[in-house]
Structure formats: C-alpha cells, structure tokens
C-alpha positions as CSV (number, residue, x, y, z in Angstrom):
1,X,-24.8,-6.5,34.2
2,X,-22.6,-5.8,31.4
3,X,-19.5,-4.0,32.4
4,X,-18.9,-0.4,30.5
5,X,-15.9,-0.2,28.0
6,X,-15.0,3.2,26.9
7,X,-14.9,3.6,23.6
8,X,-11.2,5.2,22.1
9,X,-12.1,8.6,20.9
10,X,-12.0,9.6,17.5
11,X,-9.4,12.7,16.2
12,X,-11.8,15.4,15.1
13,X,-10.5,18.7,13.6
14,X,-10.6,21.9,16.1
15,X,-13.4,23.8,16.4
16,X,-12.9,27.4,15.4
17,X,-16.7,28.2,17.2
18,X,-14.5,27.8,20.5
19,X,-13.7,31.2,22.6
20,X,-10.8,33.6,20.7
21,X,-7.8,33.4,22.7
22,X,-8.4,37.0,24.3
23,X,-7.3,36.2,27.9
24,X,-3.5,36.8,28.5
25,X,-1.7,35.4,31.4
26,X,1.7,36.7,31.9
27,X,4.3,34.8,34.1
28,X,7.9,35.9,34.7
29,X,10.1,33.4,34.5
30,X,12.0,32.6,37.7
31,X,11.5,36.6,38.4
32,X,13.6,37.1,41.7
33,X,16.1,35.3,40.6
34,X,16.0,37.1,37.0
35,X,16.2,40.5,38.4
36,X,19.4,39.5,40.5
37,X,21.1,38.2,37.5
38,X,20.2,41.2,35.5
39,X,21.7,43.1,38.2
40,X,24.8,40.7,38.8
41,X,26.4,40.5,35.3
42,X,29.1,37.4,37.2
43,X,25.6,35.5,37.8
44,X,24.5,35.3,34.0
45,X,23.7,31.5,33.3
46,X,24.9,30.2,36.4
47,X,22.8,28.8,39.2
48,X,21.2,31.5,41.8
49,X,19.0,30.9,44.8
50,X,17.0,33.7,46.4
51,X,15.3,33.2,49.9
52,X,16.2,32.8,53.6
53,X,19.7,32.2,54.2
54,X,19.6,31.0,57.7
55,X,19.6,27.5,59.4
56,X,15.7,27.7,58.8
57,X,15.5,29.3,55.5
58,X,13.3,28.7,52.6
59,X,14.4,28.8,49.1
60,X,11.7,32.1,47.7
61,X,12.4,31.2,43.8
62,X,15.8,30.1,41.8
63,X,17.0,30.4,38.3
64,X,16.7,27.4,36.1
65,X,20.1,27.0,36.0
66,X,19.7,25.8,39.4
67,X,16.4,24.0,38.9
68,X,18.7,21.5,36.8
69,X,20.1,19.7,40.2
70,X,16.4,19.8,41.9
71,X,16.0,23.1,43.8
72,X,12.8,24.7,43.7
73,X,10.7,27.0,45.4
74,X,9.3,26.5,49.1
75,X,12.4,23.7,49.6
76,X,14.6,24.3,52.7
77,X,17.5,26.3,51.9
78,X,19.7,23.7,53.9
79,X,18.7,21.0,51.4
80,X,19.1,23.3,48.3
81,X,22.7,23.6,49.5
82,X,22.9,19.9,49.5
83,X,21.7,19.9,46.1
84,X,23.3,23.2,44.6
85,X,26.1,24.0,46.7
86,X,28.1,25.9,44.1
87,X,25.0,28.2,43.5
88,X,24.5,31.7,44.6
89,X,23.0,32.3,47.4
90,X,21.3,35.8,48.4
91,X,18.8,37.3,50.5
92,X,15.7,38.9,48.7
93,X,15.3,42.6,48.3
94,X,11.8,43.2,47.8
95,X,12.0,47.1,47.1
96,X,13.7,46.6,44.1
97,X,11.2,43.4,43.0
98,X,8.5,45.6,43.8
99,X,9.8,48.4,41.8
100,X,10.4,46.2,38.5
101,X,7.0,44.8,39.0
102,X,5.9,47.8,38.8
103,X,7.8,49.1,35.4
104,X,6.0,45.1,34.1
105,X,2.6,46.2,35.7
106,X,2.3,49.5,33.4
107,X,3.2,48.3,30.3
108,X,-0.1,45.4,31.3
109,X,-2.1,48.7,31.8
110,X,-0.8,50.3,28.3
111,X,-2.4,47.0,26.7
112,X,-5.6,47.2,28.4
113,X,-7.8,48.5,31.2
114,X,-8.4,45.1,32.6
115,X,-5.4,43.9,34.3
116,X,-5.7,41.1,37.6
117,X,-2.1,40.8,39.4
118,X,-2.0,38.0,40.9
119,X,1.7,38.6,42.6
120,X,4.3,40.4,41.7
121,X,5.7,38.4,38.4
122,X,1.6,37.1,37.4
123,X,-1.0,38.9,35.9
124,X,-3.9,38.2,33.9
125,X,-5.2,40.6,30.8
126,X,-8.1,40.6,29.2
127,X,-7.4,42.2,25.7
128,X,-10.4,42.5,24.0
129,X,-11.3,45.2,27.2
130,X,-7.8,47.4,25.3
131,X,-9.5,46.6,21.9
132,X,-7.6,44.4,20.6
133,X,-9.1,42.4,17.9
134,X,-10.9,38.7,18.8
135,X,-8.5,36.9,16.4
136,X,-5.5,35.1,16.7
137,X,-3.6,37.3,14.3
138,X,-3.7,40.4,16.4
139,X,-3.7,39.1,19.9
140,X,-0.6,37.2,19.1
141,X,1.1,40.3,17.5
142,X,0.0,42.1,21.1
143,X,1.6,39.4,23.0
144,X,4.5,39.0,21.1
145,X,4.9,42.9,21.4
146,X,4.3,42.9,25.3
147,X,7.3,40.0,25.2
148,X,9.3,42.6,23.3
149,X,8.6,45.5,25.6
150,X,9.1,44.0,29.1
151,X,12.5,42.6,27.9
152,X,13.4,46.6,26.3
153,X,12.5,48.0,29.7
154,X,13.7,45.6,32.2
155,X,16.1,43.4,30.5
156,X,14.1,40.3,32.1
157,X,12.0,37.4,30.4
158,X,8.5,36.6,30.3
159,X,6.4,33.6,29.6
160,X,2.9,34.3,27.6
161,X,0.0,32.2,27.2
162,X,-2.8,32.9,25.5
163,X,-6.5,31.6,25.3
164,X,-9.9,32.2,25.5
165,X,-10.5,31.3,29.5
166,X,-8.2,32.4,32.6
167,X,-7.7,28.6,33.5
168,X,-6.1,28.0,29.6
169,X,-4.3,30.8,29.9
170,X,-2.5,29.5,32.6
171,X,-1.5,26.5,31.6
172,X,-0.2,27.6,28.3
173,X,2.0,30.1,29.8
174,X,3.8,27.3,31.9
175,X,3.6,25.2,28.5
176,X,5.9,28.2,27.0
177,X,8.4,28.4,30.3
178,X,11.0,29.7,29.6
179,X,10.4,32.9,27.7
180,X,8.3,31.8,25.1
181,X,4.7,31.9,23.7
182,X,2.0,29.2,23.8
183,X,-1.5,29.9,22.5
184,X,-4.5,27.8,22.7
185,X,-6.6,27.4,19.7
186,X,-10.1,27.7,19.4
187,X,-11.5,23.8,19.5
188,X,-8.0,22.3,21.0
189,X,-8.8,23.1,24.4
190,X,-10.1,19.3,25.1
191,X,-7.1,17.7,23.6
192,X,-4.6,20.1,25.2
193,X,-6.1,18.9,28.5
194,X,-6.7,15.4,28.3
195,X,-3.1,13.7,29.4
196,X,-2.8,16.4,31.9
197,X,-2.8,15.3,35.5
198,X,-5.8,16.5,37.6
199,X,-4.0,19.1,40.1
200,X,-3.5,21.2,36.6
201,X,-7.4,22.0,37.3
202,X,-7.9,24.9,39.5
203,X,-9.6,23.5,42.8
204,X,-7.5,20.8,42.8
205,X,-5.2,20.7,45.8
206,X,-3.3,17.5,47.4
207,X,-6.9,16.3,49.1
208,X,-9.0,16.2,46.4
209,X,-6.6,14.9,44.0
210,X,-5.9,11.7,46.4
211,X,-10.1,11.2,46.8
212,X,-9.6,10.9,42.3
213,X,-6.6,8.9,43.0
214,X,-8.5,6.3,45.0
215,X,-11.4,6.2,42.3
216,X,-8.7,5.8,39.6
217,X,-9.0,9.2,38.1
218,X,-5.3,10.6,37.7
219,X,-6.3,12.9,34.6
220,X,-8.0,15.0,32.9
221,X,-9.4,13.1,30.3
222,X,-10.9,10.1,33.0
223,X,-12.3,13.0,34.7
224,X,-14.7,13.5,31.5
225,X,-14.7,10.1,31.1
226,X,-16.0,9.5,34.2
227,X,-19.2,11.7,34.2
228,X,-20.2,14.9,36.3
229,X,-22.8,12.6,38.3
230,X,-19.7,10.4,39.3
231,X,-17.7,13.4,40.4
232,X,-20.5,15.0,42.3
233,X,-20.7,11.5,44.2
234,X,-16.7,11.7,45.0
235,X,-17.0,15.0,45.6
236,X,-19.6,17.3,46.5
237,X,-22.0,18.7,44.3
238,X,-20.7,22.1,44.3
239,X,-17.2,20.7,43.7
240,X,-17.7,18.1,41.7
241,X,-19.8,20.1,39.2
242,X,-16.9,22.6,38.8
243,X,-14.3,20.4,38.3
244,X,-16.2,18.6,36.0
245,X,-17.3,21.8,34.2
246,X,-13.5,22.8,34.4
247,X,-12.1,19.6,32.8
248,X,-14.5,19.8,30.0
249,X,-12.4,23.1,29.1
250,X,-14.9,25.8,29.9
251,X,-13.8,28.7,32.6
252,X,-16.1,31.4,32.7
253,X,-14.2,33.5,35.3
254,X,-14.0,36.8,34.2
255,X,-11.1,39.0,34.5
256,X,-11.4,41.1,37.3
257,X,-9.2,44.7,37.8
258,X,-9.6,45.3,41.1
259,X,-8.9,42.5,44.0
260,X,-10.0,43.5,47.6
261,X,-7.2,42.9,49.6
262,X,-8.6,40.8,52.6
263,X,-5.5,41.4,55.4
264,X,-2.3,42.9,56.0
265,X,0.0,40.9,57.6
266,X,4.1,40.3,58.6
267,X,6.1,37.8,59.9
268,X,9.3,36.3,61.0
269,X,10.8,33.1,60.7
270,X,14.0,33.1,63.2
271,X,16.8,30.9,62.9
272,X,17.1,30.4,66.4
273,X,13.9,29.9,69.0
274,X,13.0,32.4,71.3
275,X,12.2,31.6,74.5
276,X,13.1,35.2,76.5
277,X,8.9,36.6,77.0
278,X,10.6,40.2,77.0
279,X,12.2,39.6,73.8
280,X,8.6,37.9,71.9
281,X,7.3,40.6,73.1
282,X,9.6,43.3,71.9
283,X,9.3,41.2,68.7
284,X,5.8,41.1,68.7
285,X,5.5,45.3,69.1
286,X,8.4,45.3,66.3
287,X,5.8,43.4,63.6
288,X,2.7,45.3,64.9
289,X,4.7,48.6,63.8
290,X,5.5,47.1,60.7
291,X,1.9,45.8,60.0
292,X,0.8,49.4,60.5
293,X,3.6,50.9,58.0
294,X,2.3,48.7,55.0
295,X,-1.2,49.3,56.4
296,X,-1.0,53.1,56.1
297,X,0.8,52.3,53.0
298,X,-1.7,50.9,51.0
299,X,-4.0,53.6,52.4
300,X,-6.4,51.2,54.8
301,X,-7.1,51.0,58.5
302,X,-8.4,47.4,60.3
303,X,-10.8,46.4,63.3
304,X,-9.4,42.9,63.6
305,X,-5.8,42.1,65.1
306,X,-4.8,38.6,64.4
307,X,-1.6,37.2,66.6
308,X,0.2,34.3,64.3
309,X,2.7,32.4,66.8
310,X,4.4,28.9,65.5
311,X,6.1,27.3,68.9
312,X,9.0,25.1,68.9
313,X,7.3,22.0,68.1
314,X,5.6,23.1,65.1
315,X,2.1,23.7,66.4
316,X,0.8,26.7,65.2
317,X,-1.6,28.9,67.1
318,X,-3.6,32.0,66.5
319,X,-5.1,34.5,68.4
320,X,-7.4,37.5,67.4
321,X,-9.2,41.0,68.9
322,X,-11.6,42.8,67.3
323,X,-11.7,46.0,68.3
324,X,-14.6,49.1,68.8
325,X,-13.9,50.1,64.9
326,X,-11.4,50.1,62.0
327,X,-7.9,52.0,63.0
328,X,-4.4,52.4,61.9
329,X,-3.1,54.0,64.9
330,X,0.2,51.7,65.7
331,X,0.0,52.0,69.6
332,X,-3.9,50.2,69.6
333,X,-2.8,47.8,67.1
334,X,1.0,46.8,69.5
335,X,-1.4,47.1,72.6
336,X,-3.7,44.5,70.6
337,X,-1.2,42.4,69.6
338,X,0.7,42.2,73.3
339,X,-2.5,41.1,75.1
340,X,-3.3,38.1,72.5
341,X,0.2,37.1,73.2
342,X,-0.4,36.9,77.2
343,X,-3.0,34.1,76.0
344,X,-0.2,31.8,74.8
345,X,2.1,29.7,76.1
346,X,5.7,30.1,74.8
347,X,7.5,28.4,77.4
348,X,9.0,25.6,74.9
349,X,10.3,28.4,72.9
350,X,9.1,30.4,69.4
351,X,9.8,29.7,65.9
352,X,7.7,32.3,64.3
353,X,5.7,34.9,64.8
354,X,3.7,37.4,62.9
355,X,1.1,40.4,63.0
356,X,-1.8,41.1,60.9
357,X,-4.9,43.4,60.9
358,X,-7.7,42.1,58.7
359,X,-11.5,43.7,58.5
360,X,-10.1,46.5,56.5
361,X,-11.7,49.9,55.2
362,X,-10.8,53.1,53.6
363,X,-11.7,55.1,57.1
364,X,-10.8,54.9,60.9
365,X,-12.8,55.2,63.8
366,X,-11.3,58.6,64.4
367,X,-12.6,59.6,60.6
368,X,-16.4,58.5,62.2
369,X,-16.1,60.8,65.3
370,X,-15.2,63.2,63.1
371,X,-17.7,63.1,60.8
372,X,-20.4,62.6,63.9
373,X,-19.1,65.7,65.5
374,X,-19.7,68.2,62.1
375,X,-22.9,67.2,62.1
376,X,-23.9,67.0,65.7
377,X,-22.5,69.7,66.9
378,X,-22.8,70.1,70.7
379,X,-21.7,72.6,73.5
380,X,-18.2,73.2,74.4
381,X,-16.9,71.0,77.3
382,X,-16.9,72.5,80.6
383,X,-13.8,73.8,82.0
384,X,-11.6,71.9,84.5
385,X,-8.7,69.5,84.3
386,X,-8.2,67.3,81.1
387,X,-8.4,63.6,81.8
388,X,-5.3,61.6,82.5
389,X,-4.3,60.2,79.5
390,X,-2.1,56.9,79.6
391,X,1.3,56.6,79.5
392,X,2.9,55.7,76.5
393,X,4.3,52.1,75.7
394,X,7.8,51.3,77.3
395,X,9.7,50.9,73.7
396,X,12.3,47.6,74.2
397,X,15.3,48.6,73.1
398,X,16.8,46.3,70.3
399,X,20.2,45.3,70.8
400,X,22.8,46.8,68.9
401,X,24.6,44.5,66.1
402,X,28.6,44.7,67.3
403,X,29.2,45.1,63.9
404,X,27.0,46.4,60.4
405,X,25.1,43.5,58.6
406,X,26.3,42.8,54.9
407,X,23.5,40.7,53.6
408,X,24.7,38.7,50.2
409,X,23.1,39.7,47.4
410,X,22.3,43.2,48.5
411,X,24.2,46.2,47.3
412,X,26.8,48.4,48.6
413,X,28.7,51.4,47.6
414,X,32.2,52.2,48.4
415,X,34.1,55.8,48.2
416,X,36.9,54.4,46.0
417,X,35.2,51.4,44.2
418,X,31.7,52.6,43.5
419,X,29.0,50.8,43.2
420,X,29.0,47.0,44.1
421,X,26.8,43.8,45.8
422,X,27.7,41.9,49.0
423,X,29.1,38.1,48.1
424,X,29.7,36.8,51.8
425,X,30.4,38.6,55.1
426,X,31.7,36.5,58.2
427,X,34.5,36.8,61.0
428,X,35.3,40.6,60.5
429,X,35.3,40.8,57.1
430,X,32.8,41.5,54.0
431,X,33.4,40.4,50.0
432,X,32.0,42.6,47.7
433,X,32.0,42.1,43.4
434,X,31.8,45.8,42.1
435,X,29.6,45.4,39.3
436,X,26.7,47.3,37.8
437,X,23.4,45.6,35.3
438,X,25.3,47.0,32.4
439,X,28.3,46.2,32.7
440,X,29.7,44.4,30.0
441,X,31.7,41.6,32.3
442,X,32.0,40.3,35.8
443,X,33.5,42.9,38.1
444,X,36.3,42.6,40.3
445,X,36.3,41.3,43.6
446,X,37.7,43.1,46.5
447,X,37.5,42.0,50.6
448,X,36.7,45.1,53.0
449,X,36.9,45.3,56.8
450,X,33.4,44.9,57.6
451,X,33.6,48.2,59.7
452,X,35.2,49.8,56.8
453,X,34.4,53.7,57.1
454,X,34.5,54.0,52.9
455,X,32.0,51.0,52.6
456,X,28.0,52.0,53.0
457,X,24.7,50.8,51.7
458,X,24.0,51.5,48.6
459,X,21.4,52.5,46.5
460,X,19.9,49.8,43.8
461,X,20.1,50.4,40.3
462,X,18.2,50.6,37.9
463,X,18.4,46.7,35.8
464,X,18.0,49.0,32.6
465,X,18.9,53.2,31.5
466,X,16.3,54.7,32.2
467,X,17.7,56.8,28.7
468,X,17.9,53.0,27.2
469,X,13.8,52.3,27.9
C-alpha cells in the first residue's frame, strides 16, 4: 500500500466571492486595568494588576506593561508578585467597569441593532443589520470610527477585527491587540488560518486539542489536511464535523442580540478557611441575599437554588433544591440555601462558597396566585384566627471591622485634599495619591490615620467630562 504524501499547496490569489467582512468583534484591550490607568494618571505606562489581593487571590486582568514579565489573567496573585513585584496592585471595582461598559455598549447600539456582548469589554456586531454597506470600504471607515468614538468618550483603547464570520472576527481582533484594526479579506480566510494552532478553533479546549496532539494534528492546516472522515473518527461525528467545517474557514453562527441568561450566581473565595458552621452559615445567608439583589436586578425570579461549596482540600461539591415555582423572595431562597448546606460536610474547613438561583423567568409564583385568584374568584375566607405564620430568620450578626477598610485602588475623598485613590492601608495607617482621570500629572501623596474623621469613601469619577464626550 503506497503511503500518502501531501502534496505542498499552491499560492492562489484571494477569492473576493468569500463573505464581506460585516461581522465586527470588538475587544478592549486589558479593560480593567485600562479603566484604572485612565483614572490613576501616576499609573500611565507602568505595570498594573487588578484582582484578588489576598493570600488566595487571582490576578482578574493586567496592563501589558505587566504582561512583559509574565503575568496574565487567572494566575495566582502570589506568583504575579513574584513576577511583577513593582506593579500596582488593586482590588476591582466592578460599578465603575460596569458603568464604562455600558457608555462602550451604546455607542455598539448607535452602529447597529444587532449587538451580542459577550462580557463586559467583548461584543460582537453585525453591521450590515445598522446598514452599513457589504464592502470593505465602508465597514472599515465604521470600525475605524467606533475606534475613534470609544477612545472620545472613555479615554480607553479598543481592538477591532473585522470579517465575514463571528469565529474570524475573533481572531483578527487579537491579531490587532493592542488598539489596532485587523480585517480579514474575502478569499484569505484559509491562509490566515493555516499556521494557527488548533485551540484558535472554537470547540477546541485542552481535551480535544491533546486527542489531535496524539494523531499529530497541532494546526489548522493538518486539520484540513487530514480529512473530515479522519476527524469524525478522532472525534465524534458531531464534533469532528464542526471542527472540520470550522478549520475550513466557514462559521455560519449568526449574530444573536439577545442571550438568555441561564443563572444568577455569587461567590466568595476567602483567604483564610472557615471551619466555624455558625459562620458558613451566616456566610451562606450573606450570598443568598446577594444572589437575590442582582436577581431582582436584572428583573428575574428562579425555581432552582444551587449551593457551590469548595472544602479545604480542593474538592468541590454542589448541592441543589428546586422549589414549588420561580421566586425572588430572599428568605425562601437563604432558607433554600441553609438546608443544602446541612447536607455537606465542612468539618476540614471551607475555601469557597457561593449561591446561585438558575431556572429563571420573568414571573414569580406569587405573580401565578395572583393571576389564578382574578380569574377564579371565590368566597371570602371565614372568619377566625389567621394562621401562625413563622418566625423570621435569626439574622447573624457580622462582626464589626476595629477599624474602616481602605481597599487599594478604590477611591476616597478627603475634606481638605479632595478627591483621591487608596495606595496601601496597614498597621493604623492609610496612603492615599489625590489625583483625578484628567489631571495633567501624578498627584501628591499624603498618609492619613486610617480612622481619620476628614477621610471618607468617595464617589468614582467619571474617566472622561461628561462636557468633553
């Protein structure tokens, strides 16, 4: 049997019968750490790390000043100190990410009607849905113009890419990290994608790229190469056809405007394990009445309560309740919560724990019995004594810091000084640089008592005029 040599493929000009590079995918570069050093004129150009701060922290994003000496996202904070140690390091604030993401979100709605977020710094457009015309010159001018207008309303960077699927989109915007613009050509998809490793393909995770590995597939182009029949041997038919169809370019996911959200959830990571029961479960209550907040929030209510605990070995456990129907009433989702965690064991001690309420609708069970009892009206209850009702939860107390928290990285605002951001805090005393996003130069330093009566929490502001946008 003789053995098959592939033949070297020949350079043939692009093909302008290929899609129109319509899809835009929008990426902000290093976007926490962006917003803080729009905010922190001292941290311009110079390495900053955003995440958990504690002994069990995780780096959330970084600037790519710091990316230079090896931090990146999801490392442990410990080691990014190892690595970075000169960096700034500050805890998130997610109200004022949110609220930027939001200014970046509306000027993706301006451009068109169909707009997929896929986090707070990601989104995908499809801009032939605003009318923009199918050809390069125009959807290039409207990217280029979108660059212009996050950067004149939020002072921050954006990377662009441009292309005629969602999956080529993608991978030109990280081709034009940092701040740039990378289109994809009618007929070029093929060759973009050929030297590329196999995890660039969507569906690709650390598994399936090891099963390729074995077979001797490491890219794109030996994925061709190697034939949808051998792919749907290695891998499935269901999977290997999609890969297959995938590597051959073509992605005919559409761009979709509204995503269901699935679950509302929280958690806590804590520095030190707990191992008191009263205390994981006043922590447990604690989550379930946060769960509720962004449940109500985002205007839903739940029927399934799911109990997230990871113990002090690592193991990971989960618990859930369904309940009678959907609800957003914080007592029956705590109650919920405390009687999944009488099923586990935390005797060893807690590392995490979270909250979260999946199942969700737009109603609650009360809405139902509403809506039953207009129309089935019925007679008026007889009268006599009202039922017993139960008592209410026993609230745990939560201990009382000795002292107010200064979290670095998060602002301040002092009577004399104005406005400012916490540097360090430790042994009595808290460090704050009073600075605002326009000032010109790094502000002074000054160290505060850290029960200083003239020093408060302060309000963010806003990273540009609202006059200036």
């Amino acid at each position: 049997m003789l053995e098959h040599v592939p033949q070297p493929s020949v350079a043939r000009a692009p093909d302008p019968r290929g899609p129109a590079p319509t899809i835009l995918h929008l990426d902000m570069d290093a976007f926490f750490a962006a917003v803080e050093q729009a905010a922190k004129p001292s941290l311009r150009g110079k390495p900053v790390i955003v995440g958990g701060l504690g002994p069990r922290g995780v780096v959330a994003t970084c600037s790519y000043e710091a990316r230079v000496f090896g931090v990146h996202s999801a490392m442990p904070t410990a080691q990014a100190r190892r690595l970075c140690p000169n960096a700034a390091y500050l805890y998130p604030r997610g109200a004022v990410y949110r609220r930027v993401s939001g200014q970046v979100m509306a000027l993706l709605g301006e451009l068109s009607p169909l707009v997929e977020p896929l986090s707070l710094d990601e989104a995908f457009v499809d801009l032939r849905a605003g009318g923009v015309p199918p050809d390069i010159v125009h959807t290039r001018a409207a990217a280029e113009r979108l660059r212009a207008d996050i950067r004149a309303r939020t002072g921050l960077p954006g990377s662009v890419g441009l292309a005629g699927s969602k999956m080529l989109a993608k991978i030109a915007s990280e081709l034009a990290k940092p701040d740039g613009l990378h289109v994809v050509l009618p007929g070029t998809e093929r060759a973009l994608l050929a030297p590329m490793p196999v995890r660039t393909l969507p569906g690709v995770g650390p598994a399936t790229a090891e099963t390729l590995r074995r077979a001797g597939l490491t890219t794109i182009q030996q994925l061709v190469e190697a034939g949808e029949d051998e792919l749907v041997r290695l891998l499935g038919k269901a999977h290997g056809a999609g890969i297959h169809v995938m590597a051959t370019g073509h992605d005919e996911r559409p761009v979709v405007a509204e995503r269901d959200t699935k679950s509302v959830s929280v958690e806590d990571t804590y520095d030190v394990d707990l191992h008191d029961r009263m205390r994981i479960r006043g922590e447990v209550a604690r989550l379930a009445d946060r769960c509720v907040g962004r449940l109500r929030g985002a205007g839903r209510s739940g029927r399934t309560v799911v109990l997230k605990v990871r113990r002090y070995d690592f193991s990971t456990l989960t618990r859930s309740e369904t309940l009678r129907g959907p609800t957003d009433d914080p007592v029956v989702v705590r109650e919920a919560a405390e009687r999944l965690l009488e099923s586990v064991d935390t005797t060893g001690g807690v590392r995490l724990l979270g909250v979260g309420v999946s199942g969700l609708a737009d109603y609650t069970q009360e809405d139902l019995f509403a809506q039953y009892a207009e129309a089935h009206p019925g007679p008026e209850p007889a009268a006599g004594p009202l039922p017993a009702l139960p008592a209410p939860p026993v609230a745990l107390p939560e201990p009382e810091p000795a002292t107010r928290r200064w979290l670095p990285g998060h602002d301040v605002r002092h009577a004399e000084h104005g406005a400012g951001w916490v540097q360090g805090s430790g042994v009595g005393r808290v460090t704050v640089r009073f600075e605002e996003p326009g000032s010109p130069a790094p502000g002074r330093v000054r160290t505060f008592a850290d029960d200083d009566p003239a020093l408060e929490p302060g309000e963010p502001l806003p990273l540009v005029p609202e006059d200036a946008a």
